[in-house]
C-alpha positions in Angstrom: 62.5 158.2 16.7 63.9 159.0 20.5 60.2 158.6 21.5 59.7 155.2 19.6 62.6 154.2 21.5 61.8 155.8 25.1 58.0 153.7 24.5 60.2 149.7 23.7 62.3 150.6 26.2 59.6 151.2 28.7 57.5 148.4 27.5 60.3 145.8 27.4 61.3 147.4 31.5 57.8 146.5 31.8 57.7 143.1 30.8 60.8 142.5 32.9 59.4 143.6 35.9 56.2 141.8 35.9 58.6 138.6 34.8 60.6 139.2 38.5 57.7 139.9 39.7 56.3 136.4 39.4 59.6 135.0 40.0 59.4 136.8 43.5 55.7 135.6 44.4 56.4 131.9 43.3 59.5 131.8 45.4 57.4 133.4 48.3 54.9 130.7 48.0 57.7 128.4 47.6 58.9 129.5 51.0 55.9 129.4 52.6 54.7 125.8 51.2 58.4 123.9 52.3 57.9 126.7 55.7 54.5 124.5 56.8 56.1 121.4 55.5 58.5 121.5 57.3 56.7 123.1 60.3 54.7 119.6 60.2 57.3 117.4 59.8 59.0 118.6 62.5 56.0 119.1 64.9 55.2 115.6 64.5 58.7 114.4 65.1 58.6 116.0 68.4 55.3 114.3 69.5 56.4 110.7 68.2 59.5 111.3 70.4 58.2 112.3 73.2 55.7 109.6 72.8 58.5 107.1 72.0 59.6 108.1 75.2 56.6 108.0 77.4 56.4 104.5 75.9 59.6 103.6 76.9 59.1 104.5 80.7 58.2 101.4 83.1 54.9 102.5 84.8 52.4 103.6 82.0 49.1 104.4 81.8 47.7 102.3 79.1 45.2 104.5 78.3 46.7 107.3 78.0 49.1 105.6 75.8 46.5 103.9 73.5 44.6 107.7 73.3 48.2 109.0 71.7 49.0 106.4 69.8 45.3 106.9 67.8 46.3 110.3 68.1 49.6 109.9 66.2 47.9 107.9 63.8 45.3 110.7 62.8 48.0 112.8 62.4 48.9 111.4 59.5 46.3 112.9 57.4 46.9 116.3 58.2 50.6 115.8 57.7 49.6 114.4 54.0 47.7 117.5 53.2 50.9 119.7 53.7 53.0 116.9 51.7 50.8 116.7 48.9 51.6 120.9 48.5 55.0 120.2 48.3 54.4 118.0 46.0 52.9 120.2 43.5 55.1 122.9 44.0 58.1 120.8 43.3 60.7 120.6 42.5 60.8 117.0 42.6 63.9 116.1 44.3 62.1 117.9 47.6 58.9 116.7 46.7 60.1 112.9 47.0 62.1 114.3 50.2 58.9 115.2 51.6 57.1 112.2 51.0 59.8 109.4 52.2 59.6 112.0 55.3 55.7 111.5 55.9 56.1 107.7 54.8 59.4 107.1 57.6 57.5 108.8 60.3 53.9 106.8 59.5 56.0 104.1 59.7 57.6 104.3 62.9 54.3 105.3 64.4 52.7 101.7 63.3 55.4 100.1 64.7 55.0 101.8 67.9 51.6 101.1 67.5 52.8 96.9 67.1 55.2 97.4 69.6 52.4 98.5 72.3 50.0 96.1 71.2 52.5 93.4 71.7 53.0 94.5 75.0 56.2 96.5 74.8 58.7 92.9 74.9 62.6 94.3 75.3 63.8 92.4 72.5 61.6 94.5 69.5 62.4 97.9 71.1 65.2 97.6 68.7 63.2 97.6 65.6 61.0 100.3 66.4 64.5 102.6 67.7 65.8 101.4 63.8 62.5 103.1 62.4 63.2 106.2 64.5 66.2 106.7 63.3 65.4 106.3 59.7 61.9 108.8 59.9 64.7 111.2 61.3 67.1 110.8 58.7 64.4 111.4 56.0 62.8 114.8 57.7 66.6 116.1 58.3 67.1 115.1 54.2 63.9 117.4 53.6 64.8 120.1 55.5 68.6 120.2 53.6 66.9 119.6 50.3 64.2 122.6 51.1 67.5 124.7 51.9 69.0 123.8 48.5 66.6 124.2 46.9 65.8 127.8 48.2 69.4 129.1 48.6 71.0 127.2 45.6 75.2 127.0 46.0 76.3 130.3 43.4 77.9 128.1 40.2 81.4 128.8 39.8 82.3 131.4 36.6 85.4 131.8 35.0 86.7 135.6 35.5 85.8 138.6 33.7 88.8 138.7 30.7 89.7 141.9 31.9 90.2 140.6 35.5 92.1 137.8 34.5 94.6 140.1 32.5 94.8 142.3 35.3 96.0 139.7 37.5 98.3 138.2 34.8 100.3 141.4 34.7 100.0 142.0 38.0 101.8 138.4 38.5 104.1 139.5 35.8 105.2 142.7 37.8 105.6 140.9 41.0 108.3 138.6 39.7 109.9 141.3 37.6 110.7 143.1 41.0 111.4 139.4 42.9 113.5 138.9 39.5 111.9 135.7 38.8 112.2 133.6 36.1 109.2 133.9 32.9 107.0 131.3 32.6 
């Protein structure tokens, strides 16, 4: 009979550990999905600043400028690639994150892209700065959602019955010796 037992018992440890062990490798490929993500995202951030930037100064090559701005465009595609892996790995609350990300900062690069062709008047600087400031919104919402979403907040429990008579008496004794009133 002890030896039917010692066999479940090791069979069910088994099953356990091959469960946590999946839940180990999916959160390791979790990590390293939202890691590139957000690698990406911020990567391309960077190079639409700095571009925003160059843009903004008075002498510019126009070439130069025209050759990054196709540039930034391109970029897009790899940027969906990484995205669309998010997307699948879920869950979905990051996986929209990740996508209004890539959408805000494909935005902001057409209209950089308008801006220049227009000729870079003063007046619609302000739209594009309105779409910066909205693509950088969206990837600093990804990157909190990918935190949550990997190091969840520990819910709240009630305490253990036995710790909460513990400190009952314990509260009990400390106003028998202040000679407190009961409850």
């Amino acid at each position: 009979m002890t030896a039917l037992g010692g066999v479940a018992g090791g069979v069910w440890v088994a099953r356990i550990d091959e469960r946590g062990g999946r839940v180990l490798e999916q959160e390791r490929v979790r990590r390293s999905v939202y890691g590139a993500c957000a690698e990406a995202l911020l990567v391309r951030r960077h190079a639409v600043t700095r571009l925003m930037d160059a843009l903004n100064k008075p002498r510019l090559d126009v070439d130069w400028a025209r050759e990054r701005l196709e540039h930034a465009q391109a970029a897009q595609d790899e940027l969906g690639a990484v995205v669309g892996a998010v997307a699948v790995e879920g869950p979905e609350k990051v996986a929209d994150c990740a996508v209004a990300a890539a959408d805000r900062l494909g935005a902001w690069v057409e209209e950089m892209n308008w801006w220049f062709e227009l000729g870079r008047p003063h007046d619609q600087l302000r739209i594009v700065e309105e779409q910066q400031g909205r693509a950088l919104e969206k990837v600093d919402e990804f990157l909190e959602q990918c935190r949550m979403a990997l190091y969840p907040e520990p819910r709240w429990q009630p305490p253990h019955p036995v710790k909460r008579l513990r400190r009952q008496l314990g509260l009990r004794r400390t106003r028998k010796r202040m000679r407190l009133p009961r409850r």
